[in-house]
CHARMM-style PDB file with segment names, atoms N, HN, CA, C and O in Angstrom:
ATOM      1  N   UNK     1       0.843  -1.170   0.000  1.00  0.00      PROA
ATOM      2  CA  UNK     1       0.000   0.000   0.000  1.00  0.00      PROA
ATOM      3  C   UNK     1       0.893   1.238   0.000  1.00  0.00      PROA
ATOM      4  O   UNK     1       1.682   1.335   0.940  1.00  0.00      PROA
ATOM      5  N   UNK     2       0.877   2.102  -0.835  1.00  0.00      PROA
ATOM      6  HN  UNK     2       0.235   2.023  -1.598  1.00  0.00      PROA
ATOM      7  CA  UNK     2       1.540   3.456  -0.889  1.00  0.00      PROA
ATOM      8  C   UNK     2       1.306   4.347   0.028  1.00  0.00      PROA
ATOM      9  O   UNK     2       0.164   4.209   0.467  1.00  0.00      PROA
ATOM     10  N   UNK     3       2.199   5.671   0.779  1.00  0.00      PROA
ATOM     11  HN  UNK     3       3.127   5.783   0.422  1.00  0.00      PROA
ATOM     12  CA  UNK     3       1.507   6.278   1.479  1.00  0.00      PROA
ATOM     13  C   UNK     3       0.960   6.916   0.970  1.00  0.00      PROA
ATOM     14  O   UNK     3       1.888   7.716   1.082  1.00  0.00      PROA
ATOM     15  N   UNK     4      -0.203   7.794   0.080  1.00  0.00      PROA
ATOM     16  HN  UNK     4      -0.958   7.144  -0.011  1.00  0.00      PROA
ATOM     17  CA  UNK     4      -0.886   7.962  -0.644  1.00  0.00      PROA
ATOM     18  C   UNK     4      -2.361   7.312  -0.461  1.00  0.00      PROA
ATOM     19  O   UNK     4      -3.382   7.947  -0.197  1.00  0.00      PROA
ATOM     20  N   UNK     5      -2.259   5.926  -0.653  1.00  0.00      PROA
ATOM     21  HN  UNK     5      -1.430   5.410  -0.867  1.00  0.00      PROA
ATOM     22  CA  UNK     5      -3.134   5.522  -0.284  1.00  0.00      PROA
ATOM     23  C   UNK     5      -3.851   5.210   1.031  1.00  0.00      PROA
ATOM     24  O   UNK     5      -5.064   5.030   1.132  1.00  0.00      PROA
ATOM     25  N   UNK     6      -2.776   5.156   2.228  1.00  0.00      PROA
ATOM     26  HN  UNK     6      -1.790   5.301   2.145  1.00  0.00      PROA
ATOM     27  CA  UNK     6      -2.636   5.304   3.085  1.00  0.00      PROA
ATOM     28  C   UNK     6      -3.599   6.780   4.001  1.00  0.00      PROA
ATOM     29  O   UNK     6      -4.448   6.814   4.891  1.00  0.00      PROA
ATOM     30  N   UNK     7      -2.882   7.809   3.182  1.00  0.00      PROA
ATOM     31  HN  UNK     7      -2.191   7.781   2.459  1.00  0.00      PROA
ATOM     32  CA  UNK     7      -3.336   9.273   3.692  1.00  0.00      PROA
ATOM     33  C   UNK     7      -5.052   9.185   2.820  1.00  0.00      PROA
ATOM     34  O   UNK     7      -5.921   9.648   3.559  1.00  0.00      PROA
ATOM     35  N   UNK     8      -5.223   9.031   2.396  1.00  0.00      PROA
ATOM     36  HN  UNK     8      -4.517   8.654   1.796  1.00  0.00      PROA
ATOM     37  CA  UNK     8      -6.560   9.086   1.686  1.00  0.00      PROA
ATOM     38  C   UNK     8      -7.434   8.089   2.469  1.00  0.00      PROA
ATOM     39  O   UNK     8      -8.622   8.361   2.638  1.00  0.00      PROA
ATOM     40  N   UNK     9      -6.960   7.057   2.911  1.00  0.00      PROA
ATOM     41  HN  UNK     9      -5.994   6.836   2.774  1.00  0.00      PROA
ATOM     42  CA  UNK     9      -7.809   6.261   4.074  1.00  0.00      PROA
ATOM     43  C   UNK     9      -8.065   6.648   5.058  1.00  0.00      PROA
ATOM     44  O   UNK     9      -9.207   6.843   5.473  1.00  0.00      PROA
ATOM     45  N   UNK    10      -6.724   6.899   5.814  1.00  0.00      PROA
ATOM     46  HN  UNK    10      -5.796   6.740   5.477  1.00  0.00      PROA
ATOM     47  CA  UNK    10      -6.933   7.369   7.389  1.00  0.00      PROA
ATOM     48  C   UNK    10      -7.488   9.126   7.495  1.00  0.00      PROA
ATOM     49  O   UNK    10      -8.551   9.489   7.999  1.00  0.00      PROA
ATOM     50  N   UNK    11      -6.483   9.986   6.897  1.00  0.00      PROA
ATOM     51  HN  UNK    11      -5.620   9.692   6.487  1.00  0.00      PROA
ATOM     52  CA  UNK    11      -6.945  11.296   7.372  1.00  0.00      PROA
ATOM     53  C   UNK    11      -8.397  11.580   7.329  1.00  0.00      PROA
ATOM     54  O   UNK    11      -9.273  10.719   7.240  1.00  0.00      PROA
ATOM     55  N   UNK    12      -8.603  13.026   7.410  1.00  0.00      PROA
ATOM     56  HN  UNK    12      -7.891  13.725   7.482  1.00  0.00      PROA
ATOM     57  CA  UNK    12      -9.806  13.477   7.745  1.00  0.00      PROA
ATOM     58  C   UNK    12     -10.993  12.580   8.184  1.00  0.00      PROA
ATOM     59  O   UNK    12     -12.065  12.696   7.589  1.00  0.00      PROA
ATOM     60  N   UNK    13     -10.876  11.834   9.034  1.00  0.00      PROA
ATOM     61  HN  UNK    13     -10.006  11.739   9.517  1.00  0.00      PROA
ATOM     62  CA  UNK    13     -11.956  10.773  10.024  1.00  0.00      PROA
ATOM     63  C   UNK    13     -11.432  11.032  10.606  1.00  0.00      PROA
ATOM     64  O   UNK    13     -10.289  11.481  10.700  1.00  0.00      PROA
ATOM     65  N   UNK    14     -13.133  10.501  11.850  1.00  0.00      PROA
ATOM     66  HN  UNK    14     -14.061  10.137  11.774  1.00  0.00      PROA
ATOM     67  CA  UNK    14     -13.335  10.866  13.122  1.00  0.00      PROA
ATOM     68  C   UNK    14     -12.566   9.217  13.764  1.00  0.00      PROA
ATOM     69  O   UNK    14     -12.569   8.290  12.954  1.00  0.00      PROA
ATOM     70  N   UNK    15     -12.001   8.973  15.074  1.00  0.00      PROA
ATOM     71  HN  UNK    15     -11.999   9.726  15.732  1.00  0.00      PROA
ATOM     72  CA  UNK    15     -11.436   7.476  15.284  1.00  0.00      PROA
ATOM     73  C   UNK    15     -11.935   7.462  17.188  1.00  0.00      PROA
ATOM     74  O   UNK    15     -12.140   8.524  17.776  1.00  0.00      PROA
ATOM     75  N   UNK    16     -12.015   6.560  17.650  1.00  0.00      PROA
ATOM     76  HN  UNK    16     -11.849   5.698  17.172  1.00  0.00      PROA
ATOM     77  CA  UNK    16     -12.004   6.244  18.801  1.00  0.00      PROA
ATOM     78  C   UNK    16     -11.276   7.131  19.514  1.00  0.00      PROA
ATOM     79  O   UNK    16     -10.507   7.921  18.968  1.00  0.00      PROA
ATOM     80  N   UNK    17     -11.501   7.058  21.070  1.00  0.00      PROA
ATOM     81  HN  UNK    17     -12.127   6.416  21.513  1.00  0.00      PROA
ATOM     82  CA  UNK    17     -10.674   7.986  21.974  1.00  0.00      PROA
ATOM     83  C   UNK    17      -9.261   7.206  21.922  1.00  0.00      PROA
ATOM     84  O   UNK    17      -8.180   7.773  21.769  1.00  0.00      PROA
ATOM     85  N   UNK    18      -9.453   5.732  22.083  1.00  0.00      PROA
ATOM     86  HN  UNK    18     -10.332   5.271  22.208  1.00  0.00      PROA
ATOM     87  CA  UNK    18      -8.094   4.923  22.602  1.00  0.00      PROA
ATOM     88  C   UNK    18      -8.274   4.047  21.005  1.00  0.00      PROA
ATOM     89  O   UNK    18      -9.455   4.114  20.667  1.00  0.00      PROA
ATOM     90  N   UNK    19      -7.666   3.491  20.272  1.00  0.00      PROA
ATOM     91  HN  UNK    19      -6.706   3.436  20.547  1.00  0.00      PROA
ATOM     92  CA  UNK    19      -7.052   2.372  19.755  1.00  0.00      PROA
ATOM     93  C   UNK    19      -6.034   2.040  19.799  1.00  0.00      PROA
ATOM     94  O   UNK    19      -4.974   2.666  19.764  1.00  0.00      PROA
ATOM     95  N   UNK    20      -6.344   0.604  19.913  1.00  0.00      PROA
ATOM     96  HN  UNK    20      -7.205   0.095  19.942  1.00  0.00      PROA
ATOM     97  CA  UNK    20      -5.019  -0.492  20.226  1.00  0.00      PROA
ATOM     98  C   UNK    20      -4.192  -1.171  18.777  1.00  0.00      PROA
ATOM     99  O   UNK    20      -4.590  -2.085  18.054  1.00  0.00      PROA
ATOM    100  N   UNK    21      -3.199  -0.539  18.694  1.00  0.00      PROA
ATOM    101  HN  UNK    21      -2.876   0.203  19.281  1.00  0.00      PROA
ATOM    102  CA  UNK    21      -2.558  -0.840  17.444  1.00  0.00      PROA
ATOM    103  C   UNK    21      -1.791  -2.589  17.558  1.00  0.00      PROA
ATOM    104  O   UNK    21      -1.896  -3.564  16.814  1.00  0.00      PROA
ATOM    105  N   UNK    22      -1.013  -2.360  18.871  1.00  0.00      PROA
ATOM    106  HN  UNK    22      -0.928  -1.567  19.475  1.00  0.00      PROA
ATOM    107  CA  UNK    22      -0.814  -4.146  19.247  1.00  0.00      PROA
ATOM    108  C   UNK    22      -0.934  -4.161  20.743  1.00  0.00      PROA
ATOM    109  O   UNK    22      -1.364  -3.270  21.476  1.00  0.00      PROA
ATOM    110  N   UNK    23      -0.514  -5.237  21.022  1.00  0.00      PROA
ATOM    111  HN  UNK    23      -0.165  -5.961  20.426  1.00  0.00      PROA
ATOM    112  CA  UNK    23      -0.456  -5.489  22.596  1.00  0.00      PROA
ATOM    113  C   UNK    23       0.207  -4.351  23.609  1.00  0.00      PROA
ATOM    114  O   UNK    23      -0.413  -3.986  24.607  1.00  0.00      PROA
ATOM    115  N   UNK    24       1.232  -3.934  23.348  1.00  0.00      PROA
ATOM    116  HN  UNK    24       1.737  -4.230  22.537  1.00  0.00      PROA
ATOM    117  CA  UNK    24       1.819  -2.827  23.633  1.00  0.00      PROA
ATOM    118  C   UNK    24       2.092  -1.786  23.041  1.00  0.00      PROA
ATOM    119  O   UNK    24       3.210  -1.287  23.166  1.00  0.00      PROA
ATOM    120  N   UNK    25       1.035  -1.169  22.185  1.00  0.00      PROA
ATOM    121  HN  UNK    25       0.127  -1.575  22.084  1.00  0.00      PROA
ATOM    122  CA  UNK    25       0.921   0.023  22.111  1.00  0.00      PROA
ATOM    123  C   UNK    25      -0.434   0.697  21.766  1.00  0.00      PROA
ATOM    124  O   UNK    25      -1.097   0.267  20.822  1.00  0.00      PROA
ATOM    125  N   UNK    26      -0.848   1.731  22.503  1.00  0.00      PROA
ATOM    126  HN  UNK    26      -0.309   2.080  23.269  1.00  0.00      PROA
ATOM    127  CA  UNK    26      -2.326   2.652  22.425  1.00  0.00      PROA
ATOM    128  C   UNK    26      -2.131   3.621  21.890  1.00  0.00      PROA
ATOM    129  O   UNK    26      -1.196   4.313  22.292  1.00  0.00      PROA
ATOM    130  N   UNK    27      -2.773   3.976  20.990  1.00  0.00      PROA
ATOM    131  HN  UNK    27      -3.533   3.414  20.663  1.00  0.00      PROA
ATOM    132  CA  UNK    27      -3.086   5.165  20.176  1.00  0.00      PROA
ATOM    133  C   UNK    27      -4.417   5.950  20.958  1.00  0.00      PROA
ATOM    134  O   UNK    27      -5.612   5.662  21.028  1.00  0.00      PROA
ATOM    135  N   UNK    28      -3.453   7.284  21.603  1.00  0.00      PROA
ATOM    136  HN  UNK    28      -2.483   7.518  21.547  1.00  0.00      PROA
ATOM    137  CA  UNK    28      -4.607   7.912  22.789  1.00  0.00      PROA
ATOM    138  C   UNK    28      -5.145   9.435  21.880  1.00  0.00      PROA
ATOM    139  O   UNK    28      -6.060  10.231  22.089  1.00  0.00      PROA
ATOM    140  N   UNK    29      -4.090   9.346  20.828  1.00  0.00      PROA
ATOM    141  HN  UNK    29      -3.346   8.700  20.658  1.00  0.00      PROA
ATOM    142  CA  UNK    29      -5.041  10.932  20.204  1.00  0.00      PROA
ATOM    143  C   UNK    29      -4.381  10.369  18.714  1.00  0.00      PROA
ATOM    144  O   UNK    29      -3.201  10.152  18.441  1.00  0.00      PROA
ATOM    145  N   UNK    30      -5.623  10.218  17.850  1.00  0.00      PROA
ATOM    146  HN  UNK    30      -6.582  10.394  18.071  1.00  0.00      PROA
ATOM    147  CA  UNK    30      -5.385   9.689  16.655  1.00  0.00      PROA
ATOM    148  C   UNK    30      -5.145  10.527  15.757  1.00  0.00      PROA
ATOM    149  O   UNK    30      -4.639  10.044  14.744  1.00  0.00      PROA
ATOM    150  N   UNK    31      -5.345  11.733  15.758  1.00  0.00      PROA
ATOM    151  HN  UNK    31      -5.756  12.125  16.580  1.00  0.00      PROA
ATOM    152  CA  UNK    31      -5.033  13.021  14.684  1.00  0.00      PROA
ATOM    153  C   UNK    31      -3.186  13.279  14.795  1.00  0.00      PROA
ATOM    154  O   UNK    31      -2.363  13.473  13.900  1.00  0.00      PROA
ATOM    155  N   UNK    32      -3.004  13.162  16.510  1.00  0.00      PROA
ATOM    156  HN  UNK    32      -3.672  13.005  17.237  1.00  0.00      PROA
ATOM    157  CA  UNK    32      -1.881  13.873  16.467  1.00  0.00      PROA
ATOM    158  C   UNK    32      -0.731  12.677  16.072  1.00  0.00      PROA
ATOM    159  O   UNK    32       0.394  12.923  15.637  1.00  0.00      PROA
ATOM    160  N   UNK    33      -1.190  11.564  16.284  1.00  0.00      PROA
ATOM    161  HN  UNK    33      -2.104  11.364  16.637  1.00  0.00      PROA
ATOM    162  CA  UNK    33      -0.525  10.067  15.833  1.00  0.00      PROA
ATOM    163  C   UNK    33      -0.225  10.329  14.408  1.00  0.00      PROA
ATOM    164  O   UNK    33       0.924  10.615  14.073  1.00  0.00      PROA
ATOM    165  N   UNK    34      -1.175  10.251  13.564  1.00  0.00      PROA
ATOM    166  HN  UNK    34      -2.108  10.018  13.837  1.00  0.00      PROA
ATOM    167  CA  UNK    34      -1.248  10.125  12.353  1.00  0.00      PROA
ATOM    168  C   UNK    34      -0.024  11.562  11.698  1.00  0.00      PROA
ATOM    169  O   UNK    34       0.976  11.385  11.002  1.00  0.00      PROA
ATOM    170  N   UNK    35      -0.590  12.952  12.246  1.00  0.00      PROA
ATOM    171  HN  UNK    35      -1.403  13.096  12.811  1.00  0.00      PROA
ATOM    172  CA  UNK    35       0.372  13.600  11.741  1.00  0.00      PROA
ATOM    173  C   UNK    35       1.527  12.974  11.732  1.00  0.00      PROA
ATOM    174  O   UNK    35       2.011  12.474  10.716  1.00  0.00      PROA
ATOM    175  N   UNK    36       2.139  12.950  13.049  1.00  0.00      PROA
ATOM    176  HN  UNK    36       1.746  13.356  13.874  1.00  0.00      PROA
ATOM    177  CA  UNK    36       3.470  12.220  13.131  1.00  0.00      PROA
ATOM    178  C   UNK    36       4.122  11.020  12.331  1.00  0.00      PROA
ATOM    179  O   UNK    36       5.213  10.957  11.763  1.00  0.00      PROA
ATOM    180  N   UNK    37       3.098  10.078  12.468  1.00  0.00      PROA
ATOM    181  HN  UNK    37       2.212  10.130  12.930  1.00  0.00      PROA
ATOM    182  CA  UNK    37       3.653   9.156  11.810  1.00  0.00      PROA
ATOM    183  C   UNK    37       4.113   9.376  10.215  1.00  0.00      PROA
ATOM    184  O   UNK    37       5.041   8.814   9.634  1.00  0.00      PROA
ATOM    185  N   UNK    38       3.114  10.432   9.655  1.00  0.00      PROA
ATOM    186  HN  UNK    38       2.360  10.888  10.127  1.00  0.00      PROA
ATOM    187  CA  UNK    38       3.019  10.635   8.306  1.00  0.00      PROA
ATOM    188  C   UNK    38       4.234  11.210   7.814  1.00  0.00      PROA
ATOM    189  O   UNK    38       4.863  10.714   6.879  1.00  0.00      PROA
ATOM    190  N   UNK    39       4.666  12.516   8.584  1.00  0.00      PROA
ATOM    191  HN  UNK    39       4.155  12.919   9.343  1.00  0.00      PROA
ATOM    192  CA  UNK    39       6.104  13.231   8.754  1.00  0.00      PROA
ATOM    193  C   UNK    39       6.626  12.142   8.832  1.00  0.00      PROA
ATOM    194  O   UNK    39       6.603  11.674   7.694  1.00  0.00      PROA
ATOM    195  N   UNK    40       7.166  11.337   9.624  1.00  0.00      PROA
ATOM    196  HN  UNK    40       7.184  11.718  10.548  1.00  0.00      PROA
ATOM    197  CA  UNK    40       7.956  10.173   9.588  1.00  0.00      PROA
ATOM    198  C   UNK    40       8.595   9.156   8.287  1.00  0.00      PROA
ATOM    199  O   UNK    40       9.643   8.650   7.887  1.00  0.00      PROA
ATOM    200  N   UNK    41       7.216   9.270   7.990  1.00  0.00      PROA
ATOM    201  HN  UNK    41       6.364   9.681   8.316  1.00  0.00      PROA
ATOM    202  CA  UNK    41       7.587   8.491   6.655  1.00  0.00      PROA
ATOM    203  C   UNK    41       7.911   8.806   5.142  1.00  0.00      PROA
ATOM    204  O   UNK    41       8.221   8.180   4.129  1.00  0.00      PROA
ATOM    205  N   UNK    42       7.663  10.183   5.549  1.00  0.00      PROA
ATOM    206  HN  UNK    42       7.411  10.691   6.372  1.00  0.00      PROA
ATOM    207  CA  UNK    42       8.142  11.334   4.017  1.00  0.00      PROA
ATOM    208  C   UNK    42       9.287  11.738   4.297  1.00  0.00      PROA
ATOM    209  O   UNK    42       9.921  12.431   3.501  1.00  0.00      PROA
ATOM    210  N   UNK    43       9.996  11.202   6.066  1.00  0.00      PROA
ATOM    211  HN  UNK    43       9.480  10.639   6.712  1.00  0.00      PROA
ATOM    212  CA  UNK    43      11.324  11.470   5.838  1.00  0.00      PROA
ATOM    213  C   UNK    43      12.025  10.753   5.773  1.00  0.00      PROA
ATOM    214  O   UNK    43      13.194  10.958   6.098  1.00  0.00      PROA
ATOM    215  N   UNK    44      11.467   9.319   5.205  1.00  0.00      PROA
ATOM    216  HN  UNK    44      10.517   9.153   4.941  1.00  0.00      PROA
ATOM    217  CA  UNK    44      12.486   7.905   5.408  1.00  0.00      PROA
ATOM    218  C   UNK    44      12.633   7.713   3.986  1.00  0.00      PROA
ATOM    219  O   UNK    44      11.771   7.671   3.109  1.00  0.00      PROA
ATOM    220  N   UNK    45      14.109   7.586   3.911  1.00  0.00      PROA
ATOM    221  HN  UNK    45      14.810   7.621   4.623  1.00  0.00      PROA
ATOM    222  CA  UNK    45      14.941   7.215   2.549  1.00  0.00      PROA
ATOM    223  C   UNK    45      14.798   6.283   2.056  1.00  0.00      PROA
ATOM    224  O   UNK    45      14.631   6.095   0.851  1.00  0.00      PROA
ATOM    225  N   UNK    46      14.844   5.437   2.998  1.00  0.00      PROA
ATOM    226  HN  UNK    46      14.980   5.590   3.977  1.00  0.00      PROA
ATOM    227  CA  UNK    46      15.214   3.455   2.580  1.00  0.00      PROA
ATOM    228  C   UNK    46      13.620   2.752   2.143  1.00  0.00      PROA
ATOM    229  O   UNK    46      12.534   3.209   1.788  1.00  0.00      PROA
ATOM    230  N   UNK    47      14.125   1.554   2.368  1.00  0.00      PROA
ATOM    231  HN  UNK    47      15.007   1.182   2.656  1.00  0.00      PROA
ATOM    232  CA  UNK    47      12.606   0.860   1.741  1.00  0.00      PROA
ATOM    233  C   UNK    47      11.421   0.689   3.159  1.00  0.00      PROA
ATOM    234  O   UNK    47      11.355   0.060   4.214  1.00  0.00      PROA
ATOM    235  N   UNK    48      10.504   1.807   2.288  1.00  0.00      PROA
ATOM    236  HN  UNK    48      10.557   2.318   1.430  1.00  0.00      PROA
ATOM    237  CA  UNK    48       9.194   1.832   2.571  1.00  0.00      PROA
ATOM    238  C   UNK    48       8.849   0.783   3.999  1.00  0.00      PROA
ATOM    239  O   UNK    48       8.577   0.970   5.185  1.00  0.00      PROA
ATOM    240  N   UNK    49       9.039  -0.372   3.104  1.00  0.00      PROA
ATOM    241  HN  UNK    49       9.259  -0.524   2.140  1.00  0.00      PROA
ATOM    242  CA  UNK    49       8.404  -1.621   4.346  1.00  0.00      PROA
ATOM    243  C   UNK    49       8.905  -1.948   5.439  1.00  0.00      PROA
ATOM    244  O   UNK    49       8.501  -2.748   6.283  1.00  0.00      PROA
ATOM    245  N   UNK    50      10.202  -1.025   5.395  1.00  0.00      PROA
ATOM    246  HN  UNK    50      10.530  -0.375   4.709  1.00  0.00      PROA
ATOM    247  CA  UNK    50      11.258  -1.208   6.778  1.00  0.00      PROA
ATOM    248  C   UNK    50      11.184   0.072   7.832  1.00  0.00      PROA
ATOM    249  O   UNK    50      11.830   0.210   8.871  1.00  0.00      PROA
ATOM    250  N   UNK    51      10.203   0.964   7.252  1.00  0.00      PROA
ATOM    251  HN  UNK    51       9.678   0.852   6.408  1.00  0.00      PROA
ATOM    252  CA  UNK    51       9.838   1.793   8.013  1.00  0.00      PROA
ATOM    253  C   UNK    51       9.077   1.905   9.237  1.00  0.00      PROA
ATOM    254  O   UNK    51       7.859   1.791   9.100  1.00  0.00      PROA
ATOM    255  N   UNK    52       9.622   2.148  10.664  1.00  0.00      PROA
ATOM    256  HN  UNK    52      10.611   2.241  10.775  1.00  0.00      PROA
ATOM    257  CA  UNK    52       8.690   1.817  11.700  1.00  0.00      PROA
ATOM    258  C   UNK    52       7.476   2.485  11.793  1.00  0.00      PROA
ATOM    259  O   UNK    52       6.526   2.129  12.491  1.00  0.00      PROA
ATOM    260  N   UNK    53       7.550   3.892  10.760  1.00  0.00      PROA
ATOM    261  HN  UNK    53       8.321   4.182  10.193  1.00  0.00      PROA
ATOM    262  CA  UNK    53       6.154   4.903  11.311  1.00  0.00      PROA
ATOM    263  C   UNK    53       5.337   4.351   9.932  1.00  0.00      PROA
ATOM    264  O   UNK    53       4.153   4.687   9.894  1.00  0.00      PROA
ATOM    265  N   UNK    54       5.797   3.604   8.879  1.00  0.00      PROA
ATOM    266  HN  UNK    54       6.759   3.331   8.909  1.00  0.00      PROA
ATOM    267  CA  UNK    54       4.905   3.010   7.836  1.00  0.00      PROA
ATOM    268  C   UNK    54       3.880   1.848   8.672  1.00  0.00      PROA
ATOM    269  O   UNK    54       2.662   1.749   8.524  1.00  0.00      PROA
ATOM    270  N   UNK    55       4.871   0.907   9.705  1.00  0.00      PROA
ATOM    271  HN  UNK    55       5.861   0.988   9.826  1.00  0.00      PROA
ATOM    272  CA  UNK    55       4.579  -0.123  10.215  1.00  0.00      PROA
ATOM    273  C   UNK    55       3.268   0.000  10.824  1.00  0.00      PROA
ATOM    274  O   UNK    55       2.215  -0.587  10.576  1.00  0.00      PROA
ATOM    275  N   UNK    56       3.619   1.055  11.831  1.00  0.00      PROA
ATOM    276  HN  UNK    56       4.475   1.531  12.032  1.00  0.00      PROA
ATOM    277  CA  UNK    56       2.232   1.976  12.726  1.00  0.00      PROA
ATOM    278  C   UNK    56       1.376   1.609  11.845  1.00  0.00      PROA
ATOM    279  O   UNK    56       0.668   0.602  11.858  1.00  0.00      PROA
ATOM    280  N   UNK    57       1.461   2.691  10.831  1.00  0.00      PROA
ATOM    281  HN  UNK    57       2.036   3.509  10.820  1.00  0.00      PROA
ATOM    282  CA  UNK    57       0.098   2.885  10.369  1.00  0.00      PROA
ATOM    283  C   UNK    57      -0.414   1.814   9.622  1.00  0.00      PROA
ATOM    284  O   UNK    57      -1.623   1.665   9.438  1.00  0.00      PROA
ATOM    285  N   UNK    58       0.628   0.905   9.090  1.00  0.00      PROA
ATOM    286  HN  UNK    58       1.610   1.026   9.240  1.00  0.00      PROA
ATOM    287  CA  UNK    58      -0.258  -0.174   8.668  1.00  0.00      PROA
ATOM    288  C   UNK    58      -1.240  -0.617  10.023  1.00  0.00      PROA
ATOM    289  O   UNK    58      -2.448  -0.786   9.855  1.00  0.00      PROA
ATOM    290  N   UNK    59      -0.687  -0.764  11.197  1.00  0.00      PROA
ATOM    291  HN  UNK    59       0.294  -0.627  11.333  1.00  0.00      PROA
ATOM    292  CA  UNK    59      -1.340  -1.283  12.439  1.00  0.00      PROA
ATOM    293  C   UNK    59      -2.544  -0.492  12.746  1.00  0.00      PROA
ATOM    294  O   UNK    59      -3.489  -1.099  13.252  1.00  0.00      PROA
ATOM    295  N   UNK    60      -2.640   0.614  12.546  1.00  0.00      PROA
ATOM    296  HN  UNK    60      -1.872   1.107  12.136  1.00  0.00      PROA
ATOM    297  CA  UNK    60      -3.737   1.642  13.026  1.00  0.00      PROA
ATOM    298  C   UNK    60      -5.284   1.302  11.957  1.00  0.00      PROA
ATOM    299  O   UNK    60      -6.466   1.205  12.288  1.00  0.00      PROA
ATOM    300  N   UNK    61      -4.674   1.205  10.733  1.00  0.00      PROA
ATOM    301  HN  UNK    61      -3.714   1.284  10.464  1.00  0.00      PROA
ATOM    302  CA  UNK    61      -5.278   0.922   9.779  1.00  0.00      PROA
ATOM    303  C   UNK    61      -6.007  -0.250   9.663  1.00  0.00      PROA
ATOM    304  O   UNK    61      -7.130  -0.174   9.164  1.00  0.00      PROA
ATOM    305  N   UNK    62      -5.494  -1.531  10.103  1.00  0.00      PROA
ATOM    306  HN  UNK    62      -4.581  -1.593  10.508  1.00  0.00      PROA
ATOM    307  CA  UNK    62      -5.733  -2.613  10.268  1.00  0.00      PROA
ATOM    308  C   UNK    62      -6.889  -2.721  12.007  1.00  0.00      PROA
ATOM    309  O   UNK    62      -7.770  -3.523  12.315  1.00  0.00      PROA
ATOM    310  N   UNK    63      -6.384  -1.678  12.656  1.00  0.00      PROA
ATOM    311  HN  UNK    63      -5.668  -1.027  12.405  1.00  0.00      PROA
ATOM    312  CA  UNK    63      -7.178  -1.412  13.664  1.00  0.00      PROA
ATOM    313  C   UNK    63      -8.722  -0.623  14.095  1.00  0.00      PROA
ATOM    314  O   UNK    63      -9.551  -0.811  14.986  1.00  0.00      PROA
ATOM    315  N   UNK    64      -8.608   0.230  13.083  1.00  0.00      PROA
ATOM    316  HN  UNK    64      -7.935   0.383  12.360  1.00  0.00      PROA
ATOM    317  CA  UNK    64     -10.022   0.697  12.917  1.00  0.00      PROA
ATOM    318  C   UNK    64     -10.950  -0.160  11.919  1.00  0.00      PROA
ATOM    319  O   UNK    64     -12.154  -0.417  11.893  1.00  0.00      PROA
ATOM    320  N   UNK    65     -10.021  -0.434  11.239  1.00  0.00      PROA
ATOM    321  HN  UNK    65      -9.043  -0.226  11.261  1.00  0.00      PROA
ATOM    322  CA  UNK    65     -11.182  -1.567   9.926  1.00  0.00      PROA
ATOM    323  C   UNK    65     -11.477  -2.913  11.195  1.00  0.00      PROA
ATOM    324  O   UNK    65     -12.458  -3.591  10.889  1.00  0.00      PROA
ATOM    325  N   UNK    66     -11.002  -3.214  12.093  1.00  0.00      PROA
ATOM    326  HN  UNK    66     -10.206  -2.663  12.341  1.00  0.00      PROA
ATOM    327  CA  UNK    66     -11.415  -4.022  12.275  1.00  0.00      PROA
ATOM    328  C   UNK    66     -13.005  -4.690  12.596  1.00  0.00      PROA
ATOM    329  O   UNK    66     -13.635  -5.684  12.236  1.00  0.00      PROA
ATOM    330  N   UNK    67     -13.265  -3.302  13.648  1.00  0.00      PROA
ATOM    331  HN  UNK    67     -12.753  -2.495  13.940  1.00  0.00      PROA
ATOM    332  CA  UNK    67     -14.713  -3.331  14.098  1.00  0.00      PROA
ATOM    333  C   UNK    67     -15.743  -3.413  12.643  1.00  0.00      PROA
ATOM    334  O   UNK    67     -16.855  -3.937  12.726  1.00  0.00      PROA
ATOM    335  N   UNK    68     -15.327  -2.945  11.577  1.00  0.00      PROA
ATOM    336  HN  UNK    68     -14.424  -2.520  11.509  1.00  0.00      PROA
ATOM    337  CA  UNK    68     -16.178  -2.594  10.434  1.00  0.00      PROA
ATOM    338  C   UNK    68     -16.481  -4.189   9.665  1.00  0.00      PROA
ATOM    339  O   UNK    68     -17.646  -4.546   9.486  1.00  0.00      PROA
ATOM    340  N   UNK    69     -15.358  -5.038   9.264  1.00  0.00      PROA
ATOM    341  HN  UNK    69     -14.412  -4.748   9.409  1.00  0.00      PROA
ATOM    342  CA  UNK    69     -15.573  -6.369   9.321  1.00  0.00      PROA
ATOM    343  C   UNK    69     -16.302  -7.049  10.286  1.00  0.00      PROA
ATOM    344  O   UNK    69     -16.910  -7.929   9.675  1.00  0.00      PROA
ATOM    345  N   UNK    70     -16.527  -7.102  11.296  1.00  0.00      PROA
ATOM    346  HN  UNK    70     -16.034  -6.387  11.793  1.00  0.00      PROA
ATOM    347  CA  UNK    70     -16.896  -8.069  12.310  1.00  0.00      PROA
ATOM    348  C   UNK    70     -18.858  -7.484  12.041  1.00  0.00      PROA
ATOM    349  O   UNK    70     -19.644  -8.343  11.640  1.00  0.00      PROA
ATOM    350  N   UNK    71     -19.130  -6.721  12.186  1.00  0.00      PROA
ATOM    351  HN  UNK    71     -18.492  -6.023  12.511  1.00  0.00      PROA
ATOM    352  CA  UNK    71     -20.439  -6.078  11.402  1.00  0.00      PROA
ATOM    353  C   UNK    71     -21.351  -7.427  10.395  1.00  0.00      PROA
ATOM    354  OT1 UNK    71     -22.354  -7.137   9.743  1.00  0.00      PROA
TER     355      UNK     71
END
């Protein structure tokens, strides 16, 4: 998934107070997460998939869709 596609998924939505991206780690303010992570990854050189703030958001991503499957 490109970040591109990425930013067109997650931004501008509303998200839970808390999501749980894994066992040890909570996402407690999802706007200010997402900025960050996003900066993060427009400043990483190397490959994409080795990126830890790409990683996040694959996790965050995978975390709000979840409730929407189980539906």
């Amino acid at each position: 998934m490109t970040i591109e596609e990425l930013k067109s998924e997650l931004l501008g939505k509303s998200y839970p107070e808390r999501v749980q991206i894994s066992p040890e780690q909570v996402v407690v303010d999802a706007e200010t997460f997402l900025k960050i992570q996003f900066i993060e990854v427009d400043a990483w050189t190397k490959d994409i998939e080795k990126c830890p703030a790409y990683i996040r958001l694959l996790k965050f991503r995978d975390a709000v869709r979840q409730p929407q499957q189980d539906t």
